[in-house]
C-alpha positions as CSV (number, residue, x, y, z in Angstrom):
1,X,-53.9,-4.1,13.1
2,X,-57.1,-2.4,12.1
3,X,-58.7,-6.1,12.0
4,X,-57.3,-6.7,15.9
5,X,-58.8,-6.2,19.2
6,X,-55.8,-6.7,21.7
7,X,-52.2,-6.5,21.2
8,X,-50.0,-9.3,22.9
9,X,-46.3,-8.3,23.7
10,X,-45.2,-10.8,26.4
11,X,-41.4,-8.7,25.9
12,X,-38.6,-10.0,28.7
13,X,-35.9,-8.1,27.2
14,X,-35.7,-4.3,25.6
15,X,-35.4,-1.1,26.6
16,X,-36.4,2.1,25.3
17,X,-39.5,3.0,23.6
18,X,-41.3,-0.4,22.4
19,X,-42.3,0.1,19.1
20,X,-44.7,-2.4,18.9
21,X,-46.5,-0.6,21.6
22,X,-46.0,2.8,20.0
23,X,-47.7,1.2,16.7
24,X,-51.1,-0.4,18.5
25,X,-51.9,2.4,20.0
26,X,-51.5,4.4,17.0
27,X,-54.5,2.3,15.7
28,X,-56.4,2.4,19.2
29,X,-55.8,-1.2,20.1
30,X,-54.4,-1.8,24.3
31,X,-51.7,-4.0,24.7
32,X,-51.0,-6.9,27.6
33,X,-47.6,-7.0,27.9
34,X,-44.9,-7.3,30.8
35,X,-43.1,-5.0,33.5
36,X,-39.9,-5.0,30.5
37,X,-42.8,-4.0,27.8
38,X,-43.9,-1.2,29.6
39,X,-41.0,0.4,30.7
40,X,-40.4,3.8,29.7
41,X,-43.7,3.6,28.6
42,X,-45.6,5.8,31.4
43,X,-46.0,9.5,32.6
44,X,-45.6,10.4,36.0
45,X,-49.2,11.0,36.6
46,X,-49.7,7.2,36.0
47,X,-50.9,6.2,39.5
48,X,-50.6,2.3,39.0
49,X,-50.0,-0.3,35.5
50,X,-53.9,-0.5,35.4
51,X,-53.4,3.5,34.4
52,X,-51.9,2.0,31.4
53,X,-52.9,1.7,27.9
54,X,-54.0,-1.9,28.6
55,X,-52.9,-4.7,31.3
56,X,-49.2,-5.3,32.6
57,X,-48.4,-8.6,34.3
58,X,-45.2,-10.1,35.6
59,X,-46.0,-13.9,34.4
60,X,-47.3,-16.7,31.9
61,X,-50.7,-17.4,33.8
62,X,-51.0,-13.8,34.5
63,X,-50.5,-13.0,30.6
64,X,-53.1,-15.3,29.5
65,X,-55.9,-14.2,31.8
66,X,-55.0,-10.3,31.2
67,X,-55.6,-11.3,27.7
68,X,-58.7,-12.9,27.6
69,X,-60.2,-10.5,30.5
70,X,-59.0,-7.5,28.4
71,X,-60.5,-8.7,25.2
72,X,-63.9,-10.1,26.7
73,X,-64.7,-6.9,29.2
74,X,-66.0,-4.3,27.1
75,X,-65.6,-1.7,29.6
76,X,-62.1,-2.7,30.6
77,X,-61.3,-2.7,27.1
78,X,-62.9,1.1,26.4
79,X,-60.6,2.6,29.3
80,X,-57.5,0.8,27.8
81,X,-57.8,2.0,24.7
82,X,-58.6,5.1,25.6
83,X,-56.1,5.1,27.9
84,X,-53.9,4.2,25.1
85,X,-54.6,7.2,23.0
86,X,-54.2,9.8,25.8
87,X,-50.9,8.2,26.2
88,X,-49.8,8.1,22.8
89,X,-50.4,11.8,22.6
90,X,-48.6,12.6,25.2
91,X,-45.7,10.7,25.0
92,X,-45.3,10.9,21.4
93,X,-46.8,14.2,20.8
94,X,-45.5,15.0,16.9
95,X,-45.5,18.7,17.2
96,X,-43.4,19.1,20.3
97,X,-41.1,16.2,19.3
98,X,-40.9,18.1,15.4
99,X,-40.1,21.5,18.0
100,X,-37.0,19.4,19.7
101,X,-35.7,17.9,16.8
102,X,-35.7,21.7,14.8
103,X,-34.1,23.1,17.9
104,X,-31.6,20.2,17.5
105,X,-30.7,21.0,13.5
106,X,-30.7,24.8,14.6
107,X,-28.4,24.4,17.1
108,X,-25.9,22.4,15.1
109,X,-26.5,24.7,12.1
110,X,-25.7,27.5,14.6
111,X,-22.5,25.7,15.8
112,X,-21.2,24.0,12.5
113,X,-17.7,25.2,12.6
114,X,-17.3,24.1,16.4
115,X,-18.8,20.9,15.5
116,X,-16.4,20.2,12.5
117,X,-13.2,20.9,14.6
118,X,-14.1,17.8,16.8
């Protein structure tokens, strides 16, 4: 991914978090994917799908021209994958994920005997 400049994910099916998504943005590259590619893939302060971590569209000729505008404007490109990052670390933030998860353990460690009886 290092070698790539745009991520294509034209997804029509999925739900939850898209790890393909997840993974180009972990090495700075936007994505042009689909309303079904994004989804779940926001925060609320996301005022439109151009406040994305690249370009949503909702068909084939769409796709293609996101694409090559997203890959060819250098400034569109910038945003995205900054965008991207921002994102990423707020969605997928590792320490307060880690915090959830220990809670999580705790909780059933706390609980075990309750748990067991089931």
């Amino acid at each position: 991914l290092l070698q790539r400049r745009v991520l294509l994910a034209p997804l029509r099916f999925g739900a939850g978090i898209k790890g393909k998504i997840v993974d180009s943005w972990g090495y700075g590259l936007p994505v042009v994917t689909t309303p079904v590619g994004a989804e779940g893939m926001m925060t609320t302060d996301a005022i439109a799908s151009d406040d994305w971590g690249g370009l949503i569209v909702s068909n084939e000729d769409e796709f293609v021209e996101a694409a090559v505008n997203l890959y060819t404007t250098k400034e569109l490109w910038e945003y995205s994958q900054n965008r991207s990052i921002e994102l990423l670390n707020t969605l997928f933030n590792k320490e307060q994920n880690l915090q959830v998860i220990d809670e999580a353990l705790n909780d059933a460690m706390m609980n075990l005997g309750q748990r067991r009886k089931r």
